[in-house]
VEXRODREN-305658 format. One record per residue (C-alpha): residue number from 1; residue in one letter; x, y, z. Coordinates in nm, 2 decimals. Each point is the difference from the previous one (the first is absolute). Layout:
<mizas>
NUM_A_X_Y_Z
...
</mizas>
This chain:
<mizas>
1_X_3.02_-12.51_10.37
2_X_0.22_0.14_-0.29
3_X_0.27_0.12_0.25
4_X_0.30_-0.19_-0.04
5_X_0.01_-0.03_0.36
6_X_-0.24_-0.22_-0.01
7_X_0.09_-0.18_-0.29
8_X_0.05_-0.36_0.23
9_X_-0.30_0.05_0.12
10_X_-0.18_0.01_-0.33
11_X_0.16_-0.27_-0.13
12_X_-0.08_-0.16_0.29
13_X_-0.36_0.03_-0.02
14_X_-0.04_-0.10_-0.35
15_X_0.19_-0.30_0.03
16_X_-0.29_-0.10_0.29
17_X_-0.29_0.14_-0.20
18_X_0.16_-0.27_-0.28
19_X_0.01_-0.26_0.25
20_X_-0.34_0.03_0.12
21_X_-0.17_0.03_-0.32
22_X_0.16_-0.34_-0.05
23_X_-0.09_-0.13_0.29
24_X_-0.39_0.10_-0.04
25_X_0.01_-0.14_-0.36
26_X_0.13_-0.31_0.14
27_X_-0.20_-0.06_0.30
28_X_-0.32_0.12_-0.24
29_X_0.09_-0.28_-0.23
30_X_0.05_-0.26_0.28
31_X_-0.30_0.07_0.10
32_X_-0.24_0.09_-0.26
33_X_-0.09_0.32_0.10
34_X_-0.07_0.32_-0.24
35_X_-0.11_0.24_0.22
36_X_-0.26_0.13_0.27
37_X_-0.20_0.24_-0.32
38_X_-0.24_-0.27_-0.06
39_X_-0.23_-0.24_0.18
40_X_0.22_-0.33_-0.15
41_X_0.30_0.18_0.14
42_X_-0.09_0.04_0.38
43_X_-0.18_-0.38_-0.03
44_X_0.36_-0.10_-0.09
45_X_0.17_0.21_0.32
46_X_-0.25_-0.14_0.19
47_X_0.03_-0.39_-0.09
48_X_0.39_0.07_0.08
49_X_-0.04_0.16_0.29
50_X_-0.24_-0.28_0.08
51_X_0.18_-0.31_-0.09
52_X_0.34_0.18_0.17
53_X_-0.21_0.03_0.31
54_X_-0.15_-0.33_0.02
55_X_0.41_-0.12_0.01
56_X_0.04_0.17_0.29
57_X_-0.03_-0.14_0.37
58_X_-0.35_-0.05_0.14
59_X_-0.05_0.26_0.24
60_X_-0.26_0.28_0.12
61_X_0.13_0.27_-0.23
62_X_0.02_-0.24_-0.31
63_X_-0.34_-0.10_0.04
64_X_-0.12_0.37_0.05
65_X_0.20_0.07_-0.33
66_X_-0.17_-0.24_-0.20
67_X_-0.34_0.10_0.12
68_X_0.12_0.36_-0.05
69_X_0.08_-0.12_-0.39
70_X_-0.30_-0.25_-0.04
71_X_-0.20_0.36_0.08
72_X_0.16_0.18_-0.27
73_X_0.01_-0.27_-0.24
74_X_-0.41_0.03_0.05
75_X_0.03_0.35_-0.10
76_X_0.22_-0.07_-0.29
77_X_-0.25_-0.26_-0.15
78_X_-0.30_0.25_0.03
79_X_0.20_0.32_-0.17
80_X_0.12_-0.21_-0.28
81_X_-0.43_-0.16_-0.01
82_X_-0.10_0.39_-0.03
83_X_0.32_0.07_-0.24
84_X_-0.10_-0.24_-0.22
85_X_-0.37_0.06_0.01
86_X_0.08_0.40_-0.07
87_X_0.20_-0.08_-0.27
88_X_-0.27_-0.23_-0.13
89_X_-0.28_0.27_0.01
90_X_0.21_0.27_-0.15
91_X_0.04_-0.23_-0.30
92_X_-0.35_-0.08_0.01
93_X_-0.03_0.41_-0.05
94_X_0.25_0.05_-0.29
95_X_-0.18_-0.27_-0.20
96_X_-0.34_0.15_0.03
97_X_-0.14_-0.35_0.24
98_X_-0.02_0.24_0.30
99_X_-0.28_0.22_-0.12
100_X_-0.19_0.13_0.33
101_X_-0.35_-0.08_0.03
102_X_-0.24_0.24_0.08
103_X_-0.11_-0.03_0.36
104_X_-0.34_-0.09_0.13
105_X_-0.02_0.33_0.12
106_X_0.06_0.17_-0.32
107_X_-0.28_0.04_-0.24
108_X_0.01_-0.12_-0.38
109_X_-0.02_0.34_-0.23
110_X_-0.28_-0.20_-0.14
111_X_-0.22_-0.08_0.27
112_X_0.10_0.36_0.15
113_X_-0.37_0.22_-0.09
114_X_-0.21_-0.31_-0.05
115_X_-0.19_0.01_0.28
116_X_-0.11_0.33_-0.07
117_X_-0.14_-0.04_-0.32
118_X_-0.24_-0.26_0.12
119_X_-0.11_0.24_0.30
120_X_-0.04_0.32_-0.23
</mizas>
């Protein structure tokens, strides 16, 4: 890479790495879309890939497509459900609202040797 054989070459490839972070920026903006790191992000992609899909001709492998999308839009819906219901238990747990019960199962410390007593 630091050859100056290759020299053209490197120049080359910057110029095109240049270009297609343009490119991305620009198509991102045209289309709303961040990224795929979070649950809004691949609802975007999706709802582009959708609507781009739906333009298309009706045919067999359209159709299949859109089920194929309706499938993981599904899954999408139910990841971001449990995302935001983890996210709403953890911060039921920092503020102290998520205090754990003690199970039916478990016995109170006070009720632990009463029976005893009364036998005795």
């Amino acid at each position: 890479m630091h050859s100056p054989e290759h020299a053209h070459e490197v120049q080359e490839a910057r110029r095109l790495g240049g270009l297609r972070r343009k490119r991305e920026a620009t198509v991102s903006g045209a289309y709303d879309f961040e990224s795929l790191s979070t649950v809004d992000g691949i609802r975007r992609l999706l709802e582009v890939a959708v609507l781009d899909t739906l333009g298309m001709e009706n045919s067999i492998a359209r159709n299949r497509t859109l089920a194929y999308m309706a499938q993981v839009a599904l899954r999408t819906l139910e990841v971001g459900d449990l995302e935001g219901r983890i996210q709403a238990l953890e911060q039921a747990v920092r503020s102290g609202r998520g205090q754990p019960r003690p199970s039916a199962f478990e016995e109170e410390p006070a009720l632990a040797g009463a029976g005893e007593e009364e036998g005795a």
